[in-house]
Every structure is written in C-alpha cells, then in structure tokens.
C-alpha positions as CSV (number, residue, x, y, z in Angstrom):
1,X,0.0,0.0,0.0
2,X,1.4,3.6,-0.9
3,X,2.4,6.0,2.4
4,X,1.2,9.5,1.1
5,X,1.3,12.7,2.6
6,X,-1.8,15.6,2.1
7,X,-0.1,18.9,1.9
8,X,-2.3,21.8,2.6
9,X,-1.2,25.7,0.7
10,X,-3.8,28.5,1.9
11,X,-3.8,31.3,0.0
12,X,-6.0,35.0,0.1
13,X,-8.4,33.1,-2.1
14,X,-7.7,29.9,-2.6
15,X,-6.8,26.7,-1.0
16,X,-4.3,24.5,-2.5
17,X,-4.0,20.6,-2.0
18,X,-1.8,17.6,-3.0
19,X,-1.2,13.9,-2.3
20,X,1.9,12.4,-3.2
21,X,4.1,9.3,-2.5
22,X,8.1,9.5,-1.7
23,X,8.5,10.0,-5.3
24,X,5.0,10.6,-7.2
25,X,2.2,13.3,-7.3
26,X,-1.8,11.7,-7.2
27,X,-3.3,14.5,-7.1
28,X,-3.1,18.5,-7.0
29,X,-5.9,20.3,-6.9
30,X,-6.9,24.6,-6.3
31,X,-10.0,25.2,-4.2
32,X,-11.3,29.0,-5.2
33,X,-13.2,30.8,-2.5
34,X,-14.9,33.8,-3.7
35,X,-13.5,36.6,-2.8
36,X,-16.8,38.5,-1.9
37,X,-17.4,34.8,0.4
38,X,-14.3,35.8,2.6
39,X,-14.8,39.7,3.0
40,X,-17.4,39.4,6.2
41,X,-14.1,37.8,8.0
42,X,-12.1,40.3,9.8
43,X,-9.3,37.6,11.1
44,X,-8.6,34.9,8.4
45,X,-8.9,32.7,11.5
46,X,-12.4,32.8,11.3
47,X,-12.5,31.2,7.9
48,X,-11.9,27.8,9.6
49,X,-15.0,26.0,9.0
50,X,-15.2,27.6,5.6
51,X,-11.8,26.4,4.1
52,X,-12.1,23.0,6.4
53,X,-15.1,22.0,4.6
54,X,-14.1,22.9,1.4
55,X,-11.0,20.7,1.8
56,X,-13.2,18.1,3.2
57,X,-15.6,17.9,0.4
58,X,-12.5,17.9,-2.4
59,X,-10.7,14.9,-0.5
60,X,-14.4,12.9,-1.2
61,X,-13.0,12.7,-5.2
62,X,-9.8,11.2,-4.3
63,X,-9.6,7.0,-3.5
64,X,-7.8,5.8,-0.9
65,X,-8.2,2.3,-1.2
66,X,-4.9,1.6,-2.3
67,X,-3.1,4.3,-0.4
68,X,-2.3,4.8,3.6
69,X,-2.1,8.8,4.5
70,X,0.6,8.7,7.1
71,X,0.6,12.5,7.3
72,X,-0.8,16.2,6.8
73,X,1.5,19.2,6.7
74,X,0.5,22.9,6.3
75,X,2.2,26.0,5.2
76,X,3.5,27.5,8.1
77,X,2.0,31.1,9.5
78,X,3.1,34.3,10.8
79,X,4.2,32.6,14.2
80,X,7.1,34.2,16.6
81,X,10.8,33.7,14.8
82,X,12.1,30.1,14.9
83,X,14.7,28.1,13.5
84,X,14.5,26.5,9.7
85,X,12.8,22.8,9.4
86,X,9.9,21.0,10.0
87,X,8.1,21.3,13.0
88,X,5.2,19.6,14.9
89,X,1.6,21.0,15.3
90,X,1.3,21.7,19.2
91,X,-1.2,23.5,21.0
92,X,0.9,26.6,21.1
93,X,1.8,26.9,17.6
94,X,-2.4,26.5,17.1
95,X,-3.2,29.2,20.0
96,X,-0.5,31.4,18.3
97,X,-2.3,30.9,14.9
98,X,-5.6,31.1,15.9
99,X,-5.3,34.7,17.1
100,X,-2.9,36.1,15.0
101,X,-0.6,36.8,17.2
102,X,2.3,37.8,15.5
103,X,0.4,39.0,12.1
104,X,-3.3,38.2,10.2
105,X,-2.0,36.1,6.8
106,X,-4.0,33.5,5.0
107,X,-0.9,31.6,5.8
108,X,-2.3,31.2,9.3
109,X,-4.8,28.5,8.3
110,X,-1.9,26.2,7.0
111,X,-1.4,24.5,10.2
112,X,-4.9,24.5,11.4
113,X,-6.6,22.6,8.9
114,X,-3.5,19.8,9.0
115,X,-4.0,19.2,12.3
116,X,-7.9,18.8,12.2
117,X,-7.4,16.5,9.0
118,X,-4.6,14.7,10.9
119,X,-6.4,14.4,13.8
120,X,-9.7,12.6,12.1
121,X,-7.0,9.8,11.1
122,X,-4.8,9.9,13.8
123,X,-1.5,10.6,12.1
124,X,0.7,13.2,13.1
125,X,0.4,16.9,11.2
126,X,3.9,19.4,10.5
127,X,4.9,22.9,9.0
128,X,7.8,23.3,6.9
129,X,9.6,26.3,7.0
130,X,7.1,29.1,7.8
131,X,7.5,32.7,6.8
132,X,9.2,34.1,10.1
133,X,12.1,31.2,9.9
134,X,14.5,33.4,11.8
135,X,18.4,32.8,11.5
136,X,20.3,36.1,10.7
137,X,23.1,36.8,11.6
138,X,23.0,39.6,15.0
139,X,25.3,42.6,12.5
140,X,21.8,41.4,10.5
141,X,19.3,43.1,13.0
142,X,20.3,46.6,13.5
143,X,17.9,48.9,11.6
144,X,20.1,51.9,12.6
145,X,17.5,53.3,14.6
146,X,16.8,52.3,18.5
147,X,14.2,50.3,19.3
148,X,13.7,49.0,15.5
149,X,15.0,45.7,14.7
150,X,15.3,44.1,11.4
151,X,13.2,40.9,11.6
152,X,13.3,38.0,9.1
153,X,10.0,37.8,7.2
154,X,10.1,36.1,3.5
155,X,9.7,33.2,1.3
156,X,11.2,30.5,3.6
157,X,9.5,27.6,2.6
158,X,10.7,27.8,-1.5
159,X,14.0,29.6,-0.7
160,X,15.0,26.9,1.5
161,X,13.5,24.3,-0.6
162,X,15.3,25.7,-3.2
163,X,18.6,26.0,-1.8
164,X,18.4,21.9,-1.2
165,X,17.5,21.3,-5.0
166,X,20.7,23.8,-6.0
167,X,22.7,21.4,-3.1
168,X,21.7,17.8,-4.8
169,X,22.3,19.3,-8.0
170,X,26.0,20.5,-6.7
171,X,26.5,16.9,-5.3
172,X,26.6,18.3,-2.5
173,X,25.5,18.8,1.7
174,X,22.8,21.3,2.1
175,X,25.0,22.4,5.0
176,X,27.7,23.3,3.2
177,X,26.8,25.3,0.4
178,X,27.2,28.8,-0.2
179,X,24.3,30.6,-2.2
180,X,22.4,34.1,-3.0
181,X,19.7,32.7,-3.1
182,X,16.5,35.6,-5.4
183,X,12.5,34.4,-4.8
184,X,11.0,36.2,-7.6
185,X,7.4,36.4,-7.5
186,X,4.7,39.1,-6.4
187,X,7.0,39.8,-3.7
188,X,10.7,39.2,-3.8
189,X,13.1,37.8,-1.4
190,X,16.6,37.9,-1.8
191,X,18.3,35.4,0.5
192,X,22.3,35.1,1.8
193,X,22.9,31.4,2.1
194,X,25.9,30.5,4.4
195,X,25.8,26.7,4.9
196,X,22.7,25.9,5.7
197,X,21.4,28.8,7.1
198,X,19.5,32.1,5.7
199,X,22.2,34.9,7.4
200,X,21.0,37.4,5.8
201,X,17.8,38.6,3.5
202,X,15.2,41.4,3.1
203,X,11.9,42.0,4.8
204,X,9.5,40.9,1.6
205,X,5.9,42.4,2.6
206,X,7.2,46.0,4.0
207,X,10.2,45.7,4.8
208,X,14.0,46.5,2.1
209,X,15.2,45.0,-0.9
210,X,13.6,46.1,-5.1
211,X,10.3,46.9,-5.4
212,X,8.8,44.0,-7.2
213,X,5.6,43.6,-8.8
214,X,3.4,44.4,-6.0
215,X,5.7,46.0,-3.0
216,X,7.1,48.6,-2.4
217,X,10.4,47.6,-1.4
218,X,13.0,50.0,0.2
219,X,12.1,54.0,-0.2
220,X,13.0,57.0,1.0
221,X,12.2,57.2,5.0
222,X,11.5,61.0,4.9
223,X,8.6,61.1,1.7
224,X,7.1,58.1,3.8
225,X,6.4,59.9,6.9
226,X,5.2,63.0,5.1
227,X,2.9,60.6,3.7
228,X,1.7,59.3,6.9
229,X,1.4,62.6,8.1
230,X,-0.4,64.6,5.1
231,X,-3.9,63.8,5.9
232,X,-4.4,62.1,2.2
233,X,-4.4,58.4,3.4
234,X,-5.6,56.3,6.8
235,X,-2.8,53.9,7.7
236,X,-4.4,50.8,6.8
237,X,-4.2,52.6,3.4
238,X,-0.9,53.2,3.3
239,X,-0.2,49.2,4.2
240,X,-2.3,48.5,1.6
241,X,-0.6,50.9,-0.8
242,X,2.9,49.7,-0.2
243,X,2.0,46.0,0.6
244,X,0.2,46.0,-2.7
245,X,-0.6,48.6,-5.2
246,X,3.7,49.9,-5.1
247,X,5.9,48.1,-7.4
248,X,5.3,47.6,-11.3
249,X,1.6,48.0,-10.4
250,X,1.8,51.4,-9.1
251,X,3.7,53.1,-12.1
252,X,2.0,50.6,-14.6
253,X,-1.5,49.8,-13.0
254,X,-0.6,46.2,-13.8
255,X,1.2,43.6,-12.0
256,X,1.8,40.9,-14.6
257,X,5.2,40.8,-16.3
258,X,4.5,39.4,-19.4
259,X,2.3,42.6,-19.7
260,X,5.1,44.8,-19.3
261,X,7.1,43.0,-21.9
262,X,4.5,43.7,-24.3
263,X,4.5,46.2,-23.5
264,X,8.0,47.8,-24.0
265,X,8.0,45.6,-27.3
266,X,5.3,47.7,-28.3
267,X,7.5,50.7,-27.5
268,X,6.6,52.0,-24.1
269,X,9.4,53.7,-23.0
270,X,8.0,54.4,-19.4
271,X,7.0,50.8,-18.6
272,X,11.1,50.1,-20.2
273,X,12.2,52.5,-17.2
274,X,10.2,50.8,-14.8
275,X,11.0,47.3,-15.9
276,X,14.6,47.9,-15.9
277,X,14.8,49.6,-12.8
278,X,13.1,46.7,-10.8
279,X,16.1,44.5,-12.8
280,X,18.4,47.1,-11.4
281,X,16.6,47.1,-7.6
282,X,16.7,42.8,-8.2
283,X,20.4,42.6,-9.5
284,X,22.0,45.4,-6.3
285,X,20.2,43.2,-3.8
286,X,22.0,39.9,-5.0
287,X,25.5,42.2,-5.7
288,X,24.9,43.4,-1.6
289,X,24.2,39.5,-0.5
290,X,27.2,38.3,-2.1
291,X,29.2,40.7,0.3
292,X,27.4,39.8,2.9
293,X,28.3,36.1,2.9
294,X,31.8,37.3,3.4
295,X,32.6,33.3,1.6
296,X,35.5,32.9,-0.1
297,X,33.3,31.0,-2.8
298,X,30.1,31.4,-3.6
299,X,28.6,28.3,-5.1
300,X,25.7,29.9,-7.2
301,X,23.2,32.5,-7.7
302,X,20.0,30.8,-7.4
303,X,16.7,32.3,-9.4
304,X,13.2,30.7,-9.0
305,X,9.6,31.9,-8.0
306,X,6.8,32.7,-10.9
307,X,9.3,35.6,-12.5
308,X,11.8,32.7,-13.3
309,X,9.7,31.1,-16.1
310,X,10.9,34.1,-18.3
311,X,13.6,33.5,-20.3
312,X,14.1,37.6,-20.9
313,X,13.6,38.3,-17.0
314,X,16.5,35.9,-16.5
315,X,18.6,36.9,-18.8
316,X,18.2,40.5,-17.7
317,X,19.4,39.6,-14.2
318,X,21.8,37.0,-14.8
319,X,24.2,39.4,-17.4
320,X,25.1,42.2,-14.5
321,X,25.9,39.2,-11.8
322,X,27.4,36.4,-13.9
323,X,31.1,37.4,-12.6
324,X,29.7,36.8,-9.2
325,X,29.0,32.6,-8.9
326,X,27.4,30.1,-11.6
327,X,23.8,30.9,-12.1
328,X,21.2,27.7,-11.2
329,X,17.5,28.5,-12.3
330,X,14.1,26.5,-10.7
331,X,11.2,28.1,-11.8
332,X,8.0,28.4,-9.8
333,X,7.5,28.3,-6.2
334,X,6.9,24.7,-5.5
335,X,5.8,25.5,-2.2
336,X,3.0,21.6,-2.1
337,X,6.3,19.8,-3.4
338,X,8.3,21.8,-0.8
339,X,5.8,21.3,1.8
340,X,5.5,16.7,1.0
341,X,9.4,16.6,1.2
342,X,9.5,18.4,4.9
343,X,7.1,15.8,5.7
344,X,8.7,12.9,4.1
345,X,12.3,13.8,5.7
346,X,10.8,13.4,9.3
347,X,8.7,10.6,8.5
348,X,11.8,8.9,6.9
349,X,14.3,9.6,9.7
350,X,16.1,12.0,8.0
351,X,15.5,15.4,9.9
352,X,14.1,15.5,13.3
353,X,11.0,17.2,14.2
354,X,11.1,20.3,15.9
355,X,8.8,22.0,18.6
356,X,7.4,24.9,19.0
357,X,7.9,26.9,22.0
C-alpha cells in the first residue's frame, strides 16, 4: 500500500492541496473561495469551518483504497521567529495561529486545517519552513534606529527548498553550500545562504530590498512619513498601498510581467524604465548578498519563484551578476512539493521534528 502525505497551501483566495508518494504526485488540486465569500471575516482565522469543509468535500474525489495517509503538513504562518525545518503542530503553535498573534496572513490556516485532517485519522500533522524562519546573523538586525529591529520575514518555505534542489544538484550537503539565493514572485526575497542557514535577506511584505511587482520595497524614510502625516491616506491605506498597489503595479497599473514585456515591445518607454529599474533594484540586492556572505566562494546565484519562467527576465538579471557565482534556475514556487518533502524527511528519519515553543 502507498504512504502519502496531504499537503495543505492556503492562499487569500484559494486553498491548494496535493497527495503524493516519496516519489510521485496523485493528485493536485486549487479550491477557489470567492473573494466577496471571505470579505465578512475580519481575522482569516475565522474562515476555519469555511476552508475546512471545502478541503473536506474535495478529499471525497480522491480513493484511498490503495493508499495509507501517514501524514498532513500545512504551510506555516506568521508565528514568533524560529529556526528552519519542519516542525510539529502543538497547541501553542495553534493558540499562536488562531489569534494572530504575530500577524493576520492566509498563511495562518496552514497549520490549522493539518491538524484537524490529521487528527480525524490519527496521524501526526507538521509545517515546513514558515515565513518568520529566523536565522540572521545579529550585525543582521540593527535597523540603525533604537528600538527598530530588522526581523526576518520572506519566502522560507521555497527559498530553502530551493537551496536543497541547488545542493543535490552541486553533489553536494545542504549544510555546506554557499548561495544568494533571489524568490522572484509578487513579492521578492533575496536570500544570503551560508551553509545551511539564511544569514542574511530582506523583509518581503514592508520591509527592504527592489520593489517587485506588488511591494514597495526599500524608499526614502523621509517622503514616507510626510505621507503618513499629510492627511491624504488612513494607515491601513498606506499598508495596503505599499504592501500592494507599489511596485510595477503602481507606475503601470498592472502587475503581470509578461504585460510589461509587451508592453516595451510595443515601445513604451515608461513601462522600459520601470522594468529595468526593478532588474536594477533585483540585481543590487543579490550584488549586496554576495558581500554579505563574506565566503570565499560562492557556489551559485540561485533564481526561482513565478518571474523565473521568463527567459528575458533571466537573462536581464543574470548578465550584471554572472562574474559573481554560476547561475542555477528552478522556476516556480513549488511551495506543495516543498511542503510533502518536509514531511517525508521526518517521517523517513532524516530530519528530526522540531517543537514549538
């Protein structure tokens, strides 16, 4: 009988699922929740039941006659900072979740649903990698200004996964290789690598790094707080504006890349400058990574997340680093495969589960 695993990937308004062996996908599937459904919830928390039966009524369409589900893992939420790896659902991590604690992100639901799936079959429920992984480096932390520390917030779960696919591909331990390591979706992290652990990378909701095609990225402190002070715009507003109307959308009212190639094909000179100055933002934040792995050799620049399906946006990024490292490409964010191999290293001995504290 096949061991699976049921990986669970909540999104703003949508809830992905998979099964899959060791080695196989059986199934994938994308649950959409209208959007105008979800807007009476103030917490994402309280879309439990919702998303729960939804998940619930999907797993009906899938046999498991011939298959034993040995595990469920969620994407891990906005929890307090913790190490890299796969960790065990406790009642803490659940109480932290449950009331957004440390931040309100669809994210959130990830480890709730796992555990009430994994609890109808008795079988143990993880996270892999969630968003607030914490391991910089302490030089890492200091903002510059008292009282405001630099905290780890970005793609974990593919960056890391990621990093171990560049690693197997090397030949080599994960815990040895030295990477700068770019997520390049709707928001972008940009990741320094140092044997296993993330030392270094930028905040990707509000936080530094390019603009990207949603965020903001870094700006100038001073025109910020004149904005927050002018009167124009309520501060949930402003979150909103730089969390996700900034970036490609906000100069070109659209956030999809291809339509910006098209675009500049088409000879747009302003969406051109704004294209190539997001390359620029994307290629200074791998150059400033580099230094700060302070490695004598850096094994590659690593690319993946939805941008790193185009050929051209590659290219555009790879010609100003090249000098730096070999360049290693996996596009896509993987985040279910990412998600069934956390699972699969516990349940096969290989990694130990952590707790949550």
């Amino acid at each position: 009988m096949k061991k699976i695993v049921l990986a669970i990937n909540p999104g703003s308004t949508s809830t992905k699922i998979a099964c899959a062996t060791e080695t196989d996908l059986i199934t994938e599937l994308t649950i959409e929740h209208p959007a105008q459904e979800l807007r009476q919830y103030n917490l994402v928390t309280e879309q439990i039941d919702l998303r729960e039966k939804a998940v619930q009524a999907a797993l009906q369409n899938i046999d498991f006659k011939t298959m034993k589900l040995v595990a469920v893992v969620g994407r891990g939420g906005i929890m307090k900072p913790i190490q890299g790896g796969t960790y065990l659902i406790n009642q803490k991590m659940l109480d932290d979740l449950r009331t957004c604690t440390y931040g309100n992100h669809p994210s959130n639901l990830g480890a709730i649903l796992a555990h009430a799936l994994a609890e109808q079959y008795h079988i143990p429920s993880y996270v892999v990698d969630p968003v607030t992984v914490d391991e910089l480096i302490p030089e890492a932390r200091i903002s510059g200004v008292p009282g405001i520390e630099r905290i780890s917030l970005f793609h974990a779960l593919n960056v890391r996964a990621t990093a171990r696919r560049a690693a197997q591909d090397l030949h080599r331990d994960f815990s040895t290789c030295n990477f700068v390591l770019a997520h390049l979706g709707g928001g972008i992290s940009i990741a320094a690598f140092r044997q296993g652990k993330i030392i270094d990378v930028n905040k990707a909701l509000l936080g530094q790094g390019p603009f990207s095609p949603n965020r903001a990225g870094s700006t100038p402190i001073g025109d910020i707080v004149n904005l927050c002070f002018s009167g124009t715009l309520s501060q949930a507003q402003i979150l909103k504006l730089l969390a996700s109307e900034s970036g490609l959308y906000g100069y070109l009212k659209t956030a999809d890349v291809k339509q910006v190639l098209q675009r500049i094909d088409d000879g747009d000179d302003h969406a051109r400058l704004i294209y190539n100055a997001m390359i620029y933002q994307i290629t200074k934040e791998i150059g400033a990574m580099a230094v700060a792995l302070k490695a004598p050799q850096i094994d590659a620049i690593v690319l993946t997340g939805g941008m790193a399906h185009s050929t051209r946006v590659i290219d555009d990024i790879t010609g100003p680093v090249r000098f730096l490292a070999p360049i290693m490409i996996y596009p896509g964010e993987n985040e279910l495969e990412a998600l069934i191999q956390g699972a699969f290293r516990v349940l096969n001995g290989l990694e130990i589960p952590k707790n949550y504290h």
